[in-house]
Backbone bond lengths (Angstrom), bond angles and torsions (degrees), N, CA, C in turn:
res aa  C-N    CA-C-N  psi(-1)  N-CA   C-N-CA  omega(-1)  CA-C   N-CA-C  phi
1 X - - - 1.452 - - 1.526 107.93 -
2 X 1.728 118.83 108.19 1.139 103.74 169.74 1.326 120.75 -151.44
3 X 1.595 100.16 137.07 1.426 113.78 -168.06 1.738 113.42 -53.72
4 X 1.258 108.38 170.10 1.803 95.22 153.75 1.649 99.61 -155.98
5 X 1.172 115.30 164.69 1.487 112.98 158.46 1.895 102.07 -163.34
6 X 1.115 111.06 117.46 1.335 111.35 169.27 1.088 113.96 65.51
7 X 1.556 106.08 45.76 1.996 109.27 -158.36 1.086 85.11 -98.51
8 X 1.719 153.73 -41.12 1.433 130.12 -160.08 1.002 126.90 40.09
9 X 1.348 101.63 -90.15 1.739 115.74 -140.56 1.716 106.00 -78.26
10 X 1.246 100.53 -7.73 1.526 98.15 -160.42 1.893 105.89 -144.02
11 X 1.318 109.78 20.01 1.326 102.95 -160.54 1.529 80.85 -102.20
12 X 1.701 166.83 -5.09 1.212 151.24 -154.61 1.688 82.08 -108.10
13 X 0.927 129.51 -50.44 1.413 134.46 173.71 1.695 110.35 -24.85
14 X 1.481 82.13 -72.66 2.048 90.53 177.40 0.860 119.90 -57.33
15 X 1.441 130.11 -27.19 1.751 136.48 -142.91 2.182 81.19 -99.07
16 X 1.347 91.30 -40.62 2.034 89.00 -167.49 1.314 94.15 -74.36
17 X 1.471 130.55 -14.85 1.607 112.90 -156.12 1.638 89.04 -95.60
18 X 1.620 129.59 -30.26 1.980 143.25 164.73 1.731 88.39 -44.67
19 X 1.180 125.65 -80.84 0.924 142.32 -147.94 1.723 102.22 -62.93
20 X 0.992 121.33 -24.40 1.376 133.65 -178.94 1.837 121.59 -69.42
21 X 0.998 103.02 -34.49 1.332 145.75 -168.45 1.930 104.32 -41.20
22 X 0.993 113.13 95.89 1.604 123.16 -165.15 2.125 101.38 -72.21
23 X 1.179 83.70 147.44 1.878 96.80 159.11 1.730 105.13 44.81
24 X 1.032 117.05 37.40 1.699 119.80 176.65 1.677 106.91 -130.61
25 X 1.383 131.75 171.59 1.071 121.75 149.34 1.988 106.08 -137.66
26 X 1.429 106.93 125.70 1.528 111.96 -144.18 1.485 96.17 -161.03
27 X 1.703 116.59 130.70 0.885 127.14 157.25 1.652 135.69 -114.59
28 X 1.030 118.53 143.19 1.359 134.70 -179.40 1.183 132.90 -62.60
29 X 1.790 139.61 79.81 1.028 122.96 -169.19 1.275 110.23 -112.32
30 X 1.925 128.79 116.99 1.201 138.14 163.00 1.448 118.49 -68.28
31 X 1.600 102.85 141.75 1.351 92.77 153.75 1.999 103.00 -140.96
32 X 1.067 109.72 118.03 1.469 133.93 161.72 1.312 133.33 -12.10
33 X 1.549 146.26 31.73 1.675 135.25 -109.39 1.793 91.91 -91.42
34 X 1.312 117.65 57.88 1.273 128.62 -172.91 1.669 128.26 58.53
35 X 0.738 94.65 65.92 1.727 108.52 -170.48 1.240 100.55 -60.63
36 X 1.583 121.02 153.15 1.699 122.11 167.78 1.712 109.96 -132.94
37 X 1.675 104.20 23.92 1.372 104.17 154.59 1.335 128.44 -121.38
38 X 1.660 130.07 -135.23 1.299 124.25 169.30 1.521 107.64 -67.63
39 X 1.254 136.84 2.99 1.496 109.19 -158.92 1.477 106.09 -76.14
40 X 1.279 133.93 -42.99 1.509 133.49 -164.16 1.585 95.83 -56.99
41 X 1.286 115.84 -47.80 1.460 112.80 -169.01 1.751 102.59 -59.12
42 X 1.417 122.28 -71.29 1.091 99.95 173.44 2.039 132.05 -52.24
43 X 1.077 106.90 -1.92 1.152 87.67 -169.55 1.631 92.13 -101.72
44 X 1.180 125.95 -25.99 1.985 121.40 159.26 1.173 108.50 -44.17
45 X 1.310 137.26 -45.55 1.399 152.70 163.65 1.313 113.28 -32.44
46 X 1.589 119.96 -55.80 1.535 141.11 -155.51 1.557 77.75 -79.75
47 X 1.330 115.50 -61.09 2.137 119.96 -164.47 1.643 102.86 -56.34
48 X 1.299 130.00 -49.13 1.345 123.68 175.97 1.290 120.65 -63.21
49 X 1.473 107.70 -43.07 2.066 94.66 171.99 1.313 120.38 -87.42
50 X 1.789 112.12 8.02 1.824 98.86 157.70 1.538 86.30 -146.80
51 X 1.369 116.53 98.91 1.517 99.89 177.25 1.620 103.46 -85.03
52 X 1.448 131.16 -21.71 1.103 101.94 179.47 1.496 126.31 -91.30
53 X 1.575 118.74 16.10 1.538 101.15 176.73 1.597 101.65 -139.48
54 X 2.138 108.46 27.94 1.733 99.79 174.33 1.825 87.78 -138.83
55 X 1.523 102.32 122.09 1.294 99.46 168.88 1.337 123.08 -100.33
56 X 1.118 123.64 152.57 1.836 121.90 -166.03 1.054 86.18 -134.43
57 X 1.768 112.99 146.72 1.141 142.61 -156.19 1.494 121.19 -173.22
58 X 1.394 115.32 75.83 1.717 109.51 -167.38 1.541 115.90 -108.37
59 X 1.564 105.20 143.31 1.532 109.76 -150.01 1.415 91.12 -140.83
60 X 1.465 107.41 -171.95 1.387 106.06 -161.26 1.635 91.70 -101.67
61 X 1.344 122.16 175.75 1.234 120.44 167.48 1.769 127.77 -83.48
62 X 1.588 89.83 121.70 1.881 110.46 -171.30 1.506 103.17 -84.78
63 X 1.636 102.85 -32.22 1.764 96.53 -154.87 1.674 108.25 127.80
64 X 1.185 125.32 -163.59 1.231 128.10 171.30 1.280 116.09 -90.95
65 X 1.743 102.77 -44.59 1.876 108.38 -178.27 1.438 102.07 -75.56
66 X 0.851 127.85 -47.04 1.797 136.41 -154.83 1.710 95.82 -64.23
67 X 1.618 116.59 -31.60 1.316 113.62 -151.29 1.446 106.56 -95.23
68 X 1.373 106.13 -44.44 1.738 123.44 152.74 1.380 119.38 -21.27
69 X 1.918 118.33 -60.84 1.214 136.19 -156.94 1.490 93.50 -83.70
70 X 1.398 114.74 -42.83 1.386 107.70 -168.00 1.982 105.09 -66.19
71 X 1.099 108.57 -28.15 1.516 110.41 -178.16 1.488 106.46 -67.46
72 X 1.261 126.53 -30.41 1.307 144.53 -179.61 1.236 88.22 -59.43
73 X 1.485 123.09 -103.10 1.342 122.09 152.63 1.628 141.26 23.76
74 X 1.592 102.94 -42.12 1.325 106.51 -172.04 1.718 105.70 -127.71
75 X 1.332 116.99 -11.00 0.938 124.55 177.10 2.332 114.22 -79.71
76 X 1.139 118.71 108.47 1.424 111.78 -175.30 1.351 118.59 -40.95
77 X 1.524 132.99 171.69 1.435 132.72 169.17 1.189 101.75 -115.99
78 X 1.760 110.80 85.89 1.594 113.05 -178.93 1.461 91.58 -147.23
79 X 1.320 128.25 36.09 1.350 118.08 173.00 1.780 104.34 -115.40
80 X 1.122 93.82 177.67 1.465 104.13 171.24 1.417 115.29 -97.35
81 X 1.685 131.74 -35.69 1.452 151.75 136.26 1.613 132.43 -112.90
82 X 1.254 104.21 144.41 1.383 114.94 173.81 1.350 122.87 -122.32
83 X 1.363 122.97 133.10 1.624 133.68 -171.21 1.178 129.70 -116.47
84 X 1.257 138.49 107.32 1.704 135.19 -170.47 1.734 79.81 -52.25
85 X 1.881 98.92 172.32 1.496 101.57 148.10 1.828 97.49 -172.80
86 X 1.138 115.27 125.66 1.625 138.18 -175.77 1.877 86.14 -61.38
87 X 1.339 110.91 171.96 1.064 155.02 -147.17 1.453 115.88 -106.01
88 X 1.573 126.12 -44.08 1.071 144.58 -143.12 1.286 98.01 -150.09
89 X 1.137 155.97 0.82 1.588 145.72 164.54 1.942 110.32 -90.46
90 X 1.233 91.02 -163.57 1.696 112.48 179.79 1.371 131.27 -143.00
91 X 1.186 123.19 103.59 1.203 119.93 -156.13 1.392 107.76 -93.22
92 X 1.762 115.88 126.19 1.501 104.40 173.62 1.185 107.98 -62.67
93 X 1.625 116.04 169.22 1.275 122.31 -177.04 1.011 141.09 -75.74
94 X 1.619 104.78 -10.73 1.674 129.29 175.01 1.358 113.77 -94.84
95 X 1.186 135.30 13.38 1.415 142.46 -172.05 1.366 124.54 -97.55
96 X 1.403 130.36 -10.10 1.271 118.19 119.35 1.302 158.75 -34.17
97 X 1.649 95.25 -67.93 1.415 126.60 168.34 1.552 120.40 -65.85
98 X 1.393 108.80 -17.50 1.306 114.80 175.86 1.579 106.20 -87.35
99 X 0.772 110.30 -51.75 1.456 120.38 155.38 1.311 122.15 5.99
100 X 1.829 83.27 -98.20 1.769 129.67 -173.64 1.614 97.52 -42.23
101 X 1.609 111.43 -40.55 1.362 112.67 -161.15 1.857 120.26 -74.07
102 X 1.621 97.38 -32.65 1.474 103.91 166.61 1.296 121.45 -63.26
103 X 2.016 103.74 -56.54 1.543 83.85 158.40 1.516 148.74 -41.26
104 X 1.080 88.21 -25.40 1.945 93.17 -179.94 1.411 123.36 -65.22
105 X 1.370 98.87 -22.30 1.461 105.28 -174.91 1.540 122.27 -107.77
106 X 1.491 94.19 20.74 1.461 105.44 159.36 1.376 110.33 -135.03
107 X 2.017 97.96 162.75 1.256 103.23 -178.81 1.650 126.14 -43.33
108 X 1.783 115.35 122.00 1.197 114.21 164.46 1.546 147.91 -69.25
109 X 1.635 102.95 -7.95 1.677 118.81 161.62 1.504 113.12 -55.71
110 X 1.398 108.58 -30.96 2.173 98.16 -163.16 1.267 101.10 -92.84
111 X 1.093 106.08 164.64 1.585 112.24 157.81 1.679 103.12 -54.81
112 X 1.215 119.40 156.76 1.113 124.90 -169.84 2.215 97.18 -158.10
113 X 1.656 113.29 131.97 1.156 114.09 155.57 1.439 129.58 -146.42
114 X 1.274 120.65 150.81 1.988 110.22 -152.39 1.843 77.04 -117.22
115 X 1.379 101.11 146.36 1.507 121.37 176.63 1.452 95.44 -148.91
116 X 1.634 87.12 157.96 1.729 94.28 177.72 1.494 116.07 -151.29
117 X 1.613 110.38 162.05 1.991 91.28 -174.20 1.673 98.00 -82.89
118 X 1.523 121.81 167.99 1.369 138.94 172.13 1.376 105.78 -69.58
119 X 1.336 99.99 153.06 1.659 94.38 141.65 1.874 94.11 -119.12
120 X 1.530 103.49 135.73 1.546 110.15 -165.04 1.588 81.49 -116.45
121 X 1.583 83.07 138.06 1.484 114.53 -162.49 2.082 91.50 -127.78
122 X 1.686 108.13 160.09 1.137 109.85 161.49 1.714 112.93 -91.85
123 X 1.927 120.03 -178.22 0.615 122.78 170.52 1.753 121.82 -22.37
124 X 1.161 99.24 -61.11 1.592 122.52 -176.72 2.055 119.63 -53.95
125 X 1.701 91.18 -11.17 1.666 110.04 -155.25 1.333 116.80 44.55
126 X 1.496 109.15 50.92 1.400 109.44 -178.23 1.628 77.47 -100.42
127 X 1.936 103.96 147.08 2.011 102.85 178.35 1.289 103.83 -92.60
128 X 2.227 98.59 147.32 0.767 110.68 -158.77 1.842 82.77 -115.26
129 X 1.262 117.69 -82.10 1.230 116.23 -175.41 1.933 116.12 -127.60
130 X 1.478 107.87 158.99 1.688 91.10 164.70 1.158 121.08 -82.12
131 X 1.890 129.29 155.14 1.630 109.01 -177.17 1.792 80.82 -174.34
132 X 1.048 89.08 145.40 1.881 143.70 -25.62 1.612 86.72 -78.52
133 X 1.703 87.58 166.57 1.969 108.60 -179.53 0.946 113.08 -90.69
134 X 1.328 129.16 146.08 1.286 126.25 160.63 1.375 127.03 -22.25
135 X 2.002 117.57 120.23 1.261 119.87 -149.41 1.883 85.92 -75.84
136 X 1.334 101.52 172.78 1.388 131.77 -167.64 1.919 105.15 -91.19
137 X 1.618 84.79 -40.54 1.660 84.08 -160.96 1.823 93.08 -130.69
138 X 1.466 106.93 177.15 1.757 98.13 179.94 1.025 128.08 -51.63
139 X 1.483 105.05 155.16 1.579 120.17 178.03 1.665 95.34 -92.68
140 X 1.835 118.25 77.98 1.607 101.11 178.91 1.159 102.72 -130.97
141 X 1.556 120.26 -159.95 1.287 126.25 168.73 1.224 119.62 -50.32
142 X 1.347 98.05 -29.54 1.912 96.92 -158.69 1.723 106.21 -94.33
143 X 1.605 113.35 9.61 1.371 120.56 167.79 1.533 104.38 -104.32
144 X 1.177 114.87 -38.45 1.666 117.73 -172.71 1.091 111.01 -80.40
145 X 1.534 159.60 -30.89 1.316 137.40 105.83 1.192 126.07 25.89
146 X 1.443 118.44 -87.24 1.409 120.82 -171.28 1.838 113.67 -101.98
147 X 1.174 107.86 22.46 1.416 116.48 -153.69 1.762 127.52 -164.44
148 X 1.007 120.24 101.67 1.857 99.58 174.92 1.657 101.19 -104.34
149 X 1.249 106.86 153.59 1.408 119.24 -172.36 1.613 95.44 -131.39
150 X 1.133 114.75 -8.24 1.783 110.55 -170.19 1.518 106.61 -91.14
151 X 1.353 142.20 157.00 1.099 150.74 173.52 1.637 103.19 -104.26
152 X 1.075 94.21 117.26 2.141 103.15 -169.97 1.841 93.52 -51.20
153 X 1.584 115.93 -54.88 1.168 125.56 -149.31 1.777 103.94 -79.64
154 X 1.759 110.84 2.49 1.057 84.47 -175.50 1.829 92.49 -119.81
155 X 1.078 111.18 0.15 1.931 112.99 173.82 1.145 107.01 -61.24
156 X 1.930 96.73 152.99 0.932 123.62 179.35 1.721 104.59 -136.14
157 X 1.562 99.29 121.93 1.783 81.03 173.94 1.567 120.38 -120.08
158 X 1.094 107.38 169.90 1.579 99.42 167.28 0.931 118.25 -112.66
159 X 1.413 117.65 175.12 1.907 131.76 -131.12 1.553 92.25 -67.26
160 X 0.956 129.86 -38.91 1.664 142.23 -151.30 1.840 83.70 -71.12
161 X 1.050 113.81 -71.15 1.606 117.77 -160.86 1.307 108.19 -67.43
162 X 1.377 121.26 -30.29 1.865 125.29 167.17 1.366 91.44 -57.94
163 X 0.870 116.01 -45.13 1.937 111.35 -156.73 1.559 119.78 -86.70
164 X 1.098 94.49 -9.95 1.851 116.16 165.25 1.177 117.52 -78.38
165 X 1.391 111.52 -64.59 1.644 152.61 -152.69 1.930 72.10 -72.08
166 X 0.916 115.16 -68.80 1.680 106.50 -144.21 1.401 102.44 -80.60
167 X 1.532 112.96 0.01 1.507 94.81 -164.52 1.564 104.44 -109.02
168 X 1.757 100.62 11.48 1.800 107.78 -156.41 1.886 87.37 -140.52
169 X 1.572 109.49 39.12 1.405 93.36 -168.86 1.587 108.20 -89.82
170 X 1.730 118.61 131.55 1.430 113.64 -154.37 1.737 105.75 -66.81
171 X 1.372 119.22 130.35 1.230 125.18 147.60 1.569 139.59 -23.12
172 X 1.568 98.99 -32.61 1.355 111.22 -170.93 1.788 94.42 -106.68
173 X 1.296 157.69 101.93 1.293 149.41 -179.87 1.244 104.64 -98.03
174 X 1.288 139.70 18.88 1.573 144.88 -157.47 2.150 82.51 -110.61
175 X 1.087 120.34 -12.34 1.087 113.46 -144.65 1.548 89.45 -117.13
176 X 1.327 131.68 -30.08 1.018 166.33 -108.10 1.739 85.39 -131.83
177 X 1.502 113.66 98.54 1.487 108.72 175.81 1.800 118.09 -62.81
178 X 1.630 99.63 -43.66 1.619 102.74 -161.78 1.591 92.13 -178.16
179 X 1.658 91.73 131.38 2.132 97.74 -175.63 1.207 106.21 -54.03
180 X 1.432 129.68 -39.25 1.518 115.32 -167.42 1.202 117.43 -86.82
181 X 2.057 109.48 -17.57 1.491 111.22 162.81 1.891 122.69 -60.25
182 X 0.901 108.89 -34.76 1.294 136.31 -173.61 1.532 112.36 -62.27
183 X 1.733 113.61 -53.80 1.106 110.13 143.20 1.290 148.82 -78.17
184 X 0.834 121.01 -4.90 1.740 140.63 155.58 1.285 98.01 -48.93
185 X 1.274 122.20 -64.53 1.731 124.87 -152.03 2.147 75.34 -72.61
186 X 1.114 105.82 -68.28 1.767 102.57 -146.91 1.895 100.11 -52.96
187 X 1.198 134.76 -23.30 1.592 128.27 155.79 1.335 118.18 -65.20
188 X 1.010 98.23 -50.50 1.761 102.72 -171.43 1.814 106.25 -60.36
189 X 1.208 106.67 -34.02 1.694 110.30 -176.73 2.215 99.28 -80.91
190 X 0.968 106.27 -68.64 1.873 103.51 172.75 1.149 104.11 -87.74
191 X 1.547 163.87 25.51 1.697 135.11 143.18 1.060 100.59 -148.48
192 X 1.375 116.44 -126.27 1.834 129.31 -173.94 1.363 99.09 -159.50
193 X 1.717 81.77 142.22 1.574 125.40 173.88 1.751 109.04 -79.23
194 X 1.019 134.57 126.05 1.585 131.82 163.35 1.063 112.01 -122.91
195 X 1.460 111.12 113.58 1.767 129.19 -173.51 1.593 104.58 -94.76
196 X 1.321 102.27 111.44 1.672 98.09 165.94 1.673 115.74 -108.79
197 X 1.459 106.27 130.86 1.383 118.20 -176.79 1.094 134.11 -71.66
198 X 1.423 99.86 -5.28 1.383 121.35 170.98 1.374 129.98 -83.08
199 X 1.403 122.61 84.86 1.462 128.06 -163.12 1.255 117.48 -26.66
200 X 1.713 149.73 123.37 1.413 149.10 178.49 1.655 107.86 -93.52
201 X 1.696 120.07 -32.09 1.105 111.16 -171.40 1.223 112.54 -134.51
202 X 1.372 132.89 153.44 1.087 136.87 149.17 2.148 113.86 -64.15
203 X 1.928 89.64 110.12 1.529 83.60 -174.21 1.682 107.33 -110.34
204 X 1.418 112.80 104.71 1.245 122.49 162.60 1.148 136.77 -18.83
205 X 1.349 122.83 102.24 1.699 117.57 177.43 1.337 117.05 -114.42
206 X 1.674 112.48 119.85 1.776 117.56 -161.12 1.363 110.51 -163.20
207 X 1.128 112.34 140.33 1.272 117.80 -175.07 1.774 137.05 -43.32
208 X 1.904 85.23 -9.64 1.654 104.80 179.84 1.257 108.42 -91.81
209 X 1.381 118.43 -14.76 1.757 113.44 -176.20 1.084 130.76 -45.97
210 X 1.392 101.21 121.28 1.651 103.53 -179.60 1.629 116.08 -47.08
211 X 1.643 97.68 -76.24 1.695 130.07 140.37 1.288 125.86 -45.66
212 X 1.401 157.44 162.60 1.365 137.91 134.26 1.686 86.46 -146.54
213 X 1.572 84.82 173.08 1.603 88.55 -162.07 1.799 111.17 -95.56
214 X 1.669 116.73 -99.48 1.261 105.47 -170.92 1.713 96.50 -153.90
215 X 1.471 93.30 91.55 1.834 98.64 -145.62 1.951 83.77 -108.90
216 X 1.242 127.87 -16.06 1.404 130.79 -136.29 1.451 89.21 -83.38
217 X 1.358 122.60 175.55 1.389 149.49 115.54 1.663 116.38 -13.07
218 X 1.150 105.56 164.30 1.589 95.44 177.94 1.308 103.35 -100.28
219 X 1.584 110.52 -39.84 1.707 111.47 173.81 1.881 108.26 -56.33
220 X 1.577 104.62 -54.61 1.692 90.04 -174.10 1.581 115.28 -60.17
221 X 1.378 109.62 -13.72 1.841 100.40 -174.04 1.849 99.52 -80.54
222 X 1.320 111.15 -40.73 1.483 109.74 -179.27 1.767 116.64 -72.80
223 X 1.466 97.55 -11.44 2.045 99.89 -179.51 1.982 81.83 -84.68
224 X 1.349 120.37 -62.14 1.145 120.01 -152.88 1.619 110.97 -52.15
225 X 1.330 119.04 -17.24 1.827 131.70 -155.35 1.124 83.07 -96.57
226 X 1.316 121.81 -32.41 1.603 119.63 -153.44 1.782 95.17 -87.39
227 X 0.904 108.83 -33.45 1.538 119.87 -170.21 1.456 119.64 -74.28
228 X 1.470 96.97 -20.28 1.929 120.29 -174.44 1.648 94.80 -107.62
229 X 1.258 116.67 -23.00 1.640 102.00 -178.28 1.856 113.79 -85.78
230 X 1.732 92.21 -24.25 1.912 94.80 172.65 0.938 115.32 -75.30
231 X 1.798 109.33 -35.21 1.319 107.56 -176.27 2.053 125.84 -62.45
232 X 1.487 80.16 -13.05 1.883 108.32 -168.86 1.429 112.95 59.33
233 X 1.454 113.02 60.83 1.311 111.85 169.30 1.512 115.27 -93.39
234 X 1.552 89.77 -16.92 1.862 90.03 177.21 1.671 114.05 -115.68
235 X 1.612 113.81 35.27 1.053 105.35 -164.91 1.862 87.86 -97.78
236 X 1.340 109.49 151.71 1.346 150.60 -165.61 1.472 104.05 40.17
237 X 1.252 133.71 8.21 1.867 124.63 -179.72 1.687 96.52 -52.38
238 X 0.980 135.80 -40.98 1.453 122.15 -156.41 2.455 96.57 -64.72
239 X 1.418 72.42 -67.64 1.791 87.52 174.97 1.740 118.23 -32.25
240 X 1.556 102.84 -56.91 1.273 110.23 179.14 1.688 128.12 -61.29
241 X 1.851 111.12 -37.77 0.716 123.57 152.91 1.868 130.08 -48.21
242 X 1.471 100.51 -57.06 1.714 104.49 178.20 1.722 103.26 -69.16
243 X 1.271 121.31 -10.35 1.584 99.44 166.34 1.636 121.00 -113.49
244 X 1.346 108.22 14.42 1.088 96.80 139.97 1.575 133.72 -110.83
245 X 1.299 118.88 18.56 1.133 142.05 -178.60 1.775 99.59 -85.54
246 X 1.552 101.15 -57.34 1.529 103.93 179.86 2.298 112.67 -63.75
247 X 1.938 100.99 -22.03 1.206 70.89 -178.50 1.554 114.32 -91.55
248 X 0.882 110.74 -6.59 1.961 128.39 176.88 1.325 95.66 -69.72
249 X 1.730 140.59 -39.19 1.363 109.47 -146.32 1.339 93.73 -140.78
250 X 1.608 132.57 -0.38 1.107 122.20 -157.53 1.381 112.56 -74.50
251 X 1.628 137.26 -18.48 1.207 112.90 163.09 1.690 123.57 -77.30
252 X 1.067 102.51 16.79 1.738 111.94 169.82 1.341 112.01 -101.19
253 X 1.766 99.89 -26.82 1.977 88.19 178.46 1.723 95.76 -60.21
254 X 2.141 74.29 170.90 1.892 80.30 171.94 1.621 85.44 -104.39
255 X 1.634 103.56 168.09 1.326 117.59 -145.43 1.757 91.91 -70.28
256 X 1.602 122.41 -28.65 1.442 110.89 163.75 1.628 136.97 -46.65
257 X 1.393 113.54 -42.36 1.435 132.36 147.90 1.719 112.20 -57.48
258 X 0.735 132.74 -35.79 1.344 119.59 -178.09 1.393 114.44 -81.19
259 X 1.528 110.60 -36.13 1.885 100.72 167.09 0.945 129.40 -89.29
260 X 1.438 121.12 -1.70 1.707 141.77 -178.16 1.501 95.04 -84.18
261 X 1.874 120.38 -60.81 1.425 98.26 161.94 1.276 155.30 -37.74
262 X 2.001 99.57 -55.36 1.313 119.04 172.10 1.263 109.41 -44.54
263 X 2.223 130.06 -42.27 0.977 134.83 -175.37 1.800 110.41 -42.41
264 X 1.516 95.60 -55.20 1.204 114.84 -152.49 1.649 120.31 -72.35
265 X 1.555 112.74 -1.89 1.229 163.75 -176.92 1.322 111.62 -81.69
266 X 1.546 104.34 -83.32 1.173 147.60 -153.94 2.165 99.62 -52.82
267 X 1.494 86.81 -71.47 1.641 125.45 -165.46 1.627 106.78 -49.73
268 X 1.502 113.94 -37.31 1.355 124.04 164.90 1.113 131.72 -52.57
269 X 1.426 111.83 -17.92 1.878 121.00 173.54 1.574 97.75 -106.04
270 X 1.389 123.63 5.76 1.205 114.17 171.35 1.488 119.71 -91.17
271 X 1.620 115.06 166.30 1.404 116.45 -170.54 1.778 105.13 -51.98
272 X 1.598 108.61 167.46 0.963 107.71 -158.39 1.988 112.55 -79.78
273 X 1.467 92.18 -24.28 1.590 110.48 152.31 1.402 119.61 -28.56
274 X 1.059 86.03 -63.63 2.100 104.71 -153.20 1.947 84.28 -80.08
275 X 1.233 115.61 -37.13 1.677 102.11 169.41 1.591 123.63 -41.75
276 X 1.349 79.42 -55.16 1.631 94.60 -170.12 1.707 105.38 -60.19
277 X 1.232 121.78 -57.77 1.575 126.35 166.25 1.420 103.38 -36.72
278 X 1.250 119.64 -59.07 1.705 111.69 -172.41 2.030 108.35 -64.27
279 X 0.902 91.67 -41.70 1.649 108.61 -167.42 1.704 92.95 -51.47
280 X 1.170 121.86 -39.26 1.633 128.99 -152.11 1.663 91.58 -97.37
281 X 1.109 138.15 -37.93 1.197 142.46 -175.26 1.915 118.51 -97.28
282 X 0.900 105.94 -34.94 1.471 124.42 -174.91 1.402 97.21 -29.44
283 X 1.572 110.25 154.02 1.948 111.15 -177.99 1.765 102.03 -103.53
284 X 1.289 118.69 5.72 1.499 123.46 172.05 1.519 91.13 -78.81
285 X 1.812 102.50 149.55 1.420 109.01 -176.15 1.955 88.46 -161.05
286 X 1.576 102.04 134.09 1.617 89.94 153.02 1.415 130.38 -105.40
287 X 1.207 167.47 -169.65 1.496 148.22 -156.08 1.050 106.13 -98.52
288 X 1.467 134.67 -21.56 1.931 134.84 -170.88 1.778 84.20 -98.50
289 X 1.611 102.64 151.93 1.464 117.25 155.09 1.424 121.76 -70.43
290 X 1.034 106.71 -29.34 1.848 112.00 173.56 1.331 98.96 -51.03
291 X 2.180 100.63 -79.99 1.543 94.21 -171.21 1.304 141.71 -51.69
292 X 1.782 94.81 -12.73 1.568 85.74 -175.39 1.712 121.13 -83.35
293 X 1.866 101.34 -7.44 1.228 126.97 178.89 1.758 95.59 -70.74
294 X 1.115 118.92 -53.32 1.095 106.69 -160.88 2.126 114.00 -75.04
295 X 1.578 99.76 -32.79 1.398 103.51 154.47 1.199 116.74 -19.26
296 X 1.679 110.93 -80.87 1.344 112.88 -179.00 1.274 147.22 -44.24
297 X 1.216 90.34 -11.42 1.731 117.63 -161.18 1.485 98.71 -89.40
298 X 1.257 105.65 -70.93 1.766 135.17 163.27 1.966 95.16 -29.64
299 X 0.925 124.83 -36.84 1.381 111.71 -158.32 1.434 78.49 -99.45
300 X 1.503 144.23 -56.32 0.979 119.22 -143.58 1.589 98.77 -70.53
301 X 1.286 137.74 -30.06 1.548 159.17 -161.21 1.589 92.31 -65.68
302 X 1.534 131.63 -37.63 1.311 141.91 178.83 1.931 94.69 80.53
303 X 1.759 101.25 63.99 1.482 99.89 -178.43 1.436 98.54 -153.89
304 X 1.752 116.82 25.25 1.600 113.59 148.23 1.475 97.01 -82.13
């Protein structure tokens, strides 16, 4: 499933690296989030020289989340797996199949989703760094909450979680941090996450990125957070997000998830005391000691 908007320069790249794709049998369905350059043309192009395994689909512009969900949406539930995929990267050729294969070897009742770290490359795909590493601590609810660790562009899900995911997609997307955050939290709370460390794609870093990943300095990523938290671009998304998570799913939590949320809810309208007590104890955690320092901080401030 993959979005595009204003991909140009770099979308024949992605489309050959899909198309490349060894020992699978898998089709490609685009959808367009209103582009105003060459991409639609090439990608009518891509649908006429394989019409049966690239679908084209051009729509007006949703955004990144809106455009994702709608592909969800339009794409049937007759596969065995389904895969976000960005615009501008490169997919090695085994990254399906590598995939498909972990899934197999877990239970097929749960939701189930395969993620993997990058290898982040520049414009040129000359490599720059791996990202992200293998997390430290669980891939669960109580990280996806306050945290995504999954790369949208590099999941893979199975039929169970497409068929959930698409049939429960929230109305309100303002609330809605990021599609692959979104699913992170809804696996990690009913099945399992499987992180492979083994890079699947070449992930593009360029000045056109819609997305980009985690290419910075450690000082420019902590000046830049700092600069988005005064500005309050990230003030309450975590909060807003976990309650509408609890009102979409809460008779599916188990009753432990449901008061650990409500807690996590709850404690934020409490004195600034009783924050700090919750903040220091709380079972939400993100995988670095910094961030999870700064979590706390953020919650006690009343700015998850």
């Amino acid at each position: 499933m993959l979005s595009t908007y204003n991909g140009a320069p770099y979308i024949d790249e992605q489309i050959e690296s899909l198309l490349s794709q060894h020992d699978v049998d898998f089709r490609i369905h685009i959808r367009d989030d209103g582009s105003s350059d060459g991409t639609v043309q090439k990608l009518i192009e891509y649908g006429n020289v394989y019409p049966d395994q690239i679908q084209v689909n051009v729509g007006k512009n949703l955004g990144v989340i809106g455009s994702f969900f709608e592909l969800m949406r339009q794409t049937k539930p007759v596969y065995d797996f389904y895969a976000f995929c960005d615009q501008d990267d490169v997919w090695k050729p085994d990254k399906l199949i590598r995939a498909a294969k972990k899934l197999k070897l877990r239970q097929s009742n749960i939701p189930l989703m395969y993620c993997s770290s990058t290898q982040m490359v520049d414009q040129d795909l000359n490599n720059l760094n791996v990202w992200p590493t293998l997390p430290s601590k669980p891939l669960s609810m109580y990280n996806a909450v306050v945290e995504n660790r999954c790369v949208g562009c590099t999941m893979i899900l199975n039929q169970i979680t497409f068929e959930r995911v698409r049939g429960n997609i929230p109305a309100d997307l303002t609330k809605v941090i990021m599609h692959d955050w979104w699913i992170y939290l809804f696996v990690s709370a009913f099945g399992e996450v499987i992180f492979d460390e083994e890079p699947t794609i070449l992930y593009r870093q360029h000045q056109g990125n819609v997305l980009g990943g985690s290419n910075e300095s450690w000082i420019m990523k902590w000046k830049n957070r700092w600069v988005r938290f005064m500005k309050g671009n990230n003030h309450f998304i975590l909060s807003k997000q976990a309650q509408l998570f609890m009102h979409l799913y809460k008779d599916q939590l188990s009753a432990q998830q449901q008061k650990d949320l409500q807690q996590f809810l709850y404690q934020l309208n409490a004195s600034w005391i009783n924050r700090i007590i919750y903040a220091i104890k709380m079972p939400f955690y993100r995988q670095s000691t910094l961030d999870n320092a700064v979590l706390k901080l953020i919650y006690v401030l009343k700015k998850v």
